[in-house]
N, C-alpha and C positions, 0 to 999 in steps of 0.2 A: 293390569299388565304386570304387575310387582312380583306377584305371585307366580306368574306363569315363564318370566323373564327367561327361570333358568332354559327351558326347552327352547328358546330363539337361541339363547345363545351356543345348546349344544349344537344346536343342529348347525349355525354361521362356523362354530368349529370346527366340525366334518367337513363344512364345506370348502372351510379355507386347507385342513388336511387333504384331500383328496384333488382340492385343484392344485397343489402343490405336489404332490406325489405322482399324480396323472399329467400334467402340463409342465413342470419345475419352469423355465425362464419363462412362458407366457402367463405362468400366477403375479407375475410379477405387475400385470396390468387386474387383475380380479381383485388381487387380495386388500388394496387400500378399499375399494368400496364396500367391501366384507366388513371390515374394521369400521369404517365412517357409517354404513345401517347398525350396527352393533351401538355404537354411541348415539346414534339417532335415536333407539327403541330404548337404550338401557336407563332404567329406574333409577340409575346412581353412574351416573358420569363422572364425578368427580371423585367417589373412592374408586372407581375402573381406573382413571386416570394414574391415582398413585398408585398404583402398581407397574406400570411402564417403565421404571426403571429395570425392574427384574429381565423385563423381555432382553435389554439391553447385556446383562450380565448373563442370562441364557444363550444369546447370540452370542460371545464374548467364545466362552466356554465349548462352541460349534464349530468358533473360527481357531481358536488351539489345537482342538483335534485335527482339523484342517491343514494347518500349518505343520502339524505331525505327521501327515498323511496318513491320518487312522480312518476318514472319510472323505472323500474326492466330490465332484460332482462332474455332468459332464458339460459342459460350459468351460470346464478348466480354471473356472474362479468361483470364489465366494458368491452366492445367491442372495439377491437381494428378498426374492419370497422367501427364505429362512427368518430373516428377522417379523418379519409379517406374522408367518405362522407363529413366531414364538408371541409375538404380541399379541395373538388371539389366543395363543395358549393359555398367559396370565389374566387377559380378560376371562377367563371359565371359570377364574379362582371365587370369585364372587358370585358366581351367580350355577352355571352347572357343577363346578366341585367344591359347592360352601359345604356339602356334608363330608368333608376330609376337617372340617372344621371341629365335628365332634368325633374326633378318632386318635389316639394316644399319636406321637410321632417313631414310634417304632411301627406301628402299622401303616406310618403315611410314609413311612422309609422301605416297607416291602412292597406298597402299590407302586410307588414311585419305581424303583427299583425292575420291576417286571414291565410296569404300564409303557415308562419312557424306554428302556432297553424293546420289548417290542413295538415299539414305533418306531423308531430306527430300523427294524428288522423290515417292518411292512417296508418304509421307502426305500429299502434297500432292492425288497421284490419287486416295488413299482420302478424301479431303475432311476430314481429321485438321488438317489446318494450312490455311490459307489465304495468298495475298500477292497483291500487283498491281504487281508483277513479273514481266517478264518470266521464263517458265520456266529461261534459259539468263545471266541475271542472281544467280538464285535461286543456281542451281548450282552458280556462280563465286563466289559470295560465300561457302556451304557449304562448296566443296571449298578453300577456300584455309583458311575455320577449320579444315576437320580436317585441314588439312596440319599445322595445329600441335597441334592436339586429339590426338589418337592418338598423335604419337611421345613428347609431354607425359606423357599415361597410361601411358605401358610406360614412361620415365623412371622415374616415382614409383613406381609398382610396384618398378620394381628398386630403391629407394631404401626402401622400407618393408614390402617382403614379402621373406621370410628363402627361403623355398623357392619353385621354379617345381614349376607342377602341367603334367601333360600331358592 
């Protein structure tokens, strides 16, 4: 299963994207069991583990712009499936995006940059987020946080996970 890991875990993180993006406050009941099969099946639990701090500082960083009104939701408060899906996010760092592992950090600062600025974009279509911004303000505000979001994560990663998963 070592081998094959990364594909459960892309696909757990589409699933946790998409039932967050399609459901926002009812992911709120899917998404911990997303997360607890993710650690049931994952070959490396305990470097997954230590990356869980980042989800916290991703969330952090969600709830700023939040508090900025640069993204709303509608619930009118902070989403607890946000922190979820960030937590599935950084579980992907091991296991479906360990290949940003061999990639300079200027290339992992324009993936980041386009990847996370359109994902934002998408929950914005699936009416997961809301803002009154313009769409191409959004973006540029987005892509320039994960310019530094992403090459940050795979930093820390290498800085506190002992082994790379494929």
């Amino acid at each position: 299963m070592t081998n094959k890991f990364w594909l459960t875990n892309l696909v757990l993180f589409q699933l946790a994207w998409f039932c967050c993006a399609l459901l926002t406050a009812n992911a709120n009941w899917l998404i911990p069991p997303i997360i607890a099969l993710h650690f049931v099946l994952s070959p490396s639990k305990r470097d997954d583990a230590k990356l869980l701090p980042f989800a916290i500082l991703g969330c952090a960083i969600d709830f700023v712009l939040y508090q900025l009104e640069i993204i709303n939701f509608t619930a009118q408060q902070f989403p607890i499936w946000l922190l979820g899906l960030w937590v599935m996010f950084v579980l992907s760092v091991n296991h479906s995006l360990s290949w940003l592992n061999k990639c300079k950090h200027w290339q992992i600062a324009i993936i980041g940059a386009f990847g996370g600025a359109l994902s934002y974009l998408g929950a914005l279509k699936f009416s997961a987020i809301a803002t009154s911004l313009p769409q191409t303000s959004l973006f540029l505000i987005y892509a320039t946080i994960w310019a530094f979001v992403l090459p940050a994560l795979i930093v820390f990663q290498g800085k506190f996970v002992q082994s790379k998963h494929n």
